[in-house]
N, C-alpha and C positions, 0 to 999 in steps of 0.2 A: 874476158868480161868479169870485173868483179860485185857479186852479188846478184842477185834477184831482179831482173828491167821485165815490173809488168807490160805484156804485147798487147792491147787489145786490137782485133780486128773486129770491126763493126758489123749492122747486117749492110747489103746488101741498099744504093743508095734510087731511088726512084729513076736516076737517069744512068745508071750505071757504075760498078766499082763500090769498093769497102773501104772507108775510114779506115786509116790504120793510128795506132797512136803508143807511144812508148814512155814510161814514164807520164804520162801525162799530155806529153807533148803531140801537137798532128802530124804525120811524116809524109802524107801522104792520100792519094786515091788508087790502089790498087786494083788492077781489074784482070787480074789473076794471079797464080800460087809464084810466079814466076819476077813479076811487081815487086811483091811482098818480100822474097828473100832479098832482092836489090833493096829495099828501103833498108829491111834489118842490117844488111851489109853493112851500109853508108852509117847505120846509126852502131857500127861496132860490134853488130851480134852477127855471126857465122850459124846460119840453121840453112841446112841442105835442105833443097823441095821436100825430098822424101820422108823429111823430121817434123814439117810443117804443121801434119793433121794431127800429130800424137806428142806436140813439144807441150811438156807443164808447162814451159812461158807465157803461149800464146793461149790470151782468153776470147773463144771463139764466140761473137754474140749469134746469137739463133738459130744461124746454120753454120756449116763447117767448112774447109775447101772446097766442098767439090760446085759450091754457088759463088757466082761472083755478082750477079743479077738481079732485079726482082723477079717475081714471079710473072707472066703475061696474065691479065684478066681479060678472056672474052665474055 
């Protein structure tokens, strides 16, 4: 990888799965940590699960890993 590819992953989409986008671009709906390293794969970034929650690249909007969902309202 050379230089800096900001990660954003999104929150969390009303009917399921997180926006993901790199550089700018959409890569994807990922609907777990699992998704998400496949999209980075394909997009030439090698980040193991384990690196996911605590990687500088990836700018986590709202919540972090461990949601992929929204929240239920009763």
């Amino acid at each position: 990888m050379t230089g800096k590819r900001p990660i954003v992953v999104h929150l969390p989409s009303p009917t399921g799965g997180r926006r993901v986008r790199v550089d700018g671009e959409i890569l994807g709906l990922a609907h777990n940590v699992r998704d998400l390293v496949e999209f980075l794969r394909r997009a030439g970034l090698d980040i193991e699960p384990e690196q996911v929650a605590n990687s500088p690249l990836i700018d986590w909007r709202g919540v972090g890993p461990e949601r992929w969902e929204t929240e239920s309202r009763t």
